[in-house]
Structures are given as structure tokens and as C-alpha cells.
C-alpha positions as CSV (number, residue, x, y, z in Angstrom):
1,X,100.9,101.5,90.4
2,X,101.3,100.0,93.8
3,X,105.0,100.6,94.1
4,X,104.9,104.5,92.5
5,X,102.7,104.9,95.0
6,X,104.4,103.7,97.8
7,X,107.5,105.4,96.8
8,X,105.3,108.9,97.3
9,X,103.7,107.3,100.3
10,X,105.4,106.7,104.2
11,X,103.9,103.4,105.7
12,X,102.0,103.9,108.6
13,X,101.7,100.2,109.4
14,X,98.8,97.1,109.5
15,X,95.2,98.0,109.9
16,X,92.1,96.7,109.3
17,X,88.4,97.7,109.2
18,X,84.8,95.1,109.8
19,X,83.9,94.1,106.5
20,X,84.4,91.0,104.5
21,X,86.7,90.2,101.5
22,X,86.3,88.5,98.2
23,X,88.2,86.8,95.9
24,X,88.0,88.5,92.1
25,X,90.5,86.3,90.4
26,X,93.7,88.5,90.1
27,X,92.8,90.8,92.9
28,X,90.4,91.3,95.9
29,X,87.2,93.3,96.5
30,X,86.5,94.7,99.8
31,X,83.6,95.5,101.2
32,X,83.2,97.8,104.6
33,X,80.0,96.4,107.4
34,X,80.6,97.8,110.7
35,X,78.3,95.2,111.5
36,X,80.8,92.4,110.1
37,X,81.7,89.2,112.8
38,X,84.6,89.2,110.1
39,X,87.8,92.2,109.2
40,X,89.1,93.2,106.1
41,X,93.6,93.2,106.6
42,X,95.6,95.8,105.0
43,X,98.2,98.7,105.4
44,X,98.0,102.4,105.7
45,X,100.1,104.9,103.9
46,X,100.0,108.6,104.1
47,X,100.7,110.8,101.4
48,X,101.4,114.7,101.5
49,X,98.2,116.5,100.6
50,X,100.0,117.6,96.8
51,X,100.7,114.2,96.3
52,X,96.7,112.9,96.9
53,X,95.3,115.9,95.2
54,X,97.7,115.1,92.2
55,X,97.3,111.0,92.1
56,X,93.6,110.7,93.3
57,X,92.4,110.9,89.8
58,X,94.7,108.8,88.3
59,X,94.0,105.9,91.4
60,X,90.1,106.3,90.7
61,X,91.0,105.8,87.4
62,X,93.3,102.5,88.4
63,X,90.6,101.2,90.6
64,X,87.7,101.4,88.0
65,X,84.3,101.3,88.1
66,X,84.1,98.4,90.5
67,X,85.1,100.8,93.1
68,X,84.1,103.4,94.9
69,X,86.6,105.5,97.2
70,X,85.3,106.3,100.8
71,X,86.4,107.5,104.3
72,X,86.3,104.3,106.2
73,X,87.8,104.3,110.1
74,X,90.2,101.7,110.2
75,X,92.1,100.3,113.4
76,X,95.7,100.8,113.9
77,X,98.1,100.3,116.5
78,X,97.6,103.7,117.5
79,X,93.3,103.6,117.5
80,X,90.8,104.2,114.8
81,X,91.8,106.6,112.0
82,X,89.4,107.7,109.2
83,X,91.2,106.1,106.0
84,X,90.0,106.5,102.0
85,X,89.1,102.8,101.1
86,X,88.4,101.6,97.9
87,X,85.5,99.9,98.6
88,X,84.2,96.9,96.0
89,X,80.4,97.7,94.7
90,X,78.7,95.6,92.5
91,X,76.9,92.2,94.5
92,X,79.0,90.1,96.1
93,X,76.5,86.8,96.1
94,X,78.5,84.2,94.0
95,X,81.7,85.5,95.0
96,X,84.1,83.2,96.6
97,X,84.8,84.9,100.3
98,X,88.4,84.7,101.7
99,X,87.5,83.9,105.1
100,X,90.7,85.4,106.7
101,X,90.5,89.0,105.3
102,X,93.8,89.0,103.7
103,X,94.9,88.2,100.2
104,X,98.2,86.8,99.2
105,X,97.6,87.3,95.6
């Protein structure tokens, strides 16, 4: 899925919003706080507006129920930009954190 998507995508470069990330096992869950001490590490692509309206089904669908997609602003190199984030939703209380906001997985 990831690299379909970034074959329809341009890369916009790092970013990263206040939140805190969690280990799932096989991938992470990320959870927005603008209230956070800690940031949540990633990239920002932007599509053409065909190309979301035509795969933002079928990347709900990827993302599952776990997830909910929302406008988060995120921090660039060029200053906040409002980004849609999939955002992890059930409780995060026995999760393992990953302290550094990135994951390598």
C-alpha cells in the first residue's frame, strides 16, 4: 500500500506533530496531544485532489478500525501545515511507548 501510494504521491519532506507513539507489534499507533512534552516523526506527501478522493476509501479501509483519519497541523521545514493523520483510537494504557517518536519497523 505504502509504495502505490507514494508512487501517486510527491514527498514534501519530515514533519512531525505533539503526540506520543506506541508500539503495536508490526506497526505503530499514533496518537495527536498538542499538549504532549513528546512528537510523533513522520513524512508528508501530497496527492492531487482525484488521487485522495479516489484512494481515501480504500486507505480508511487499509487503516481499519483502529484508526481514525483527521486534520492534524504538523511542522515542516516550511511551518505548520494542516495534514490528514491517521490517528490510533482505542486506549493506549498497556501499550509499550516508543519514547523517540519514530518507528523503524
Amino acid at each position: 500500500m505504502a509504495q502505490d501510494l507514494r508512487q501517486k504521491a510527491r514527498l514534501l519532506g519530515p514533519a512531525f506533530f505533539p503526540g506520543r507513539l506506541y508500539d503495536l507489534g508490526t506497526y505503530p499507533g499514533a496518537v495527536y496531544d498538542p499538549m504532549a512534552q513528546t512528537n510523533v516523526y513522520g513524512e508528508v506527501y501530497s496527492f492531487t485532489e482525484s488521487v485522495w478522493k479516489q484512494e481515501q476509501e480504500t486507505l480508511d479501509d487499509y487503516e481499519g478500525d483502529e484508526y481514525v483519519r483527521a486534520v492534524v497541523p504538523v511542522q515542516t521545514a516550511d511551518g505548520l501545515v494542516d495534514c490528514w493523520t491517521y490517528l490510533f483510537k482505542p486506549p493506549t494504557d498497556s501499550l509499550p511507548l516508543i519514547a523517540l517518536g519514530r518507528y523503524f519497523g
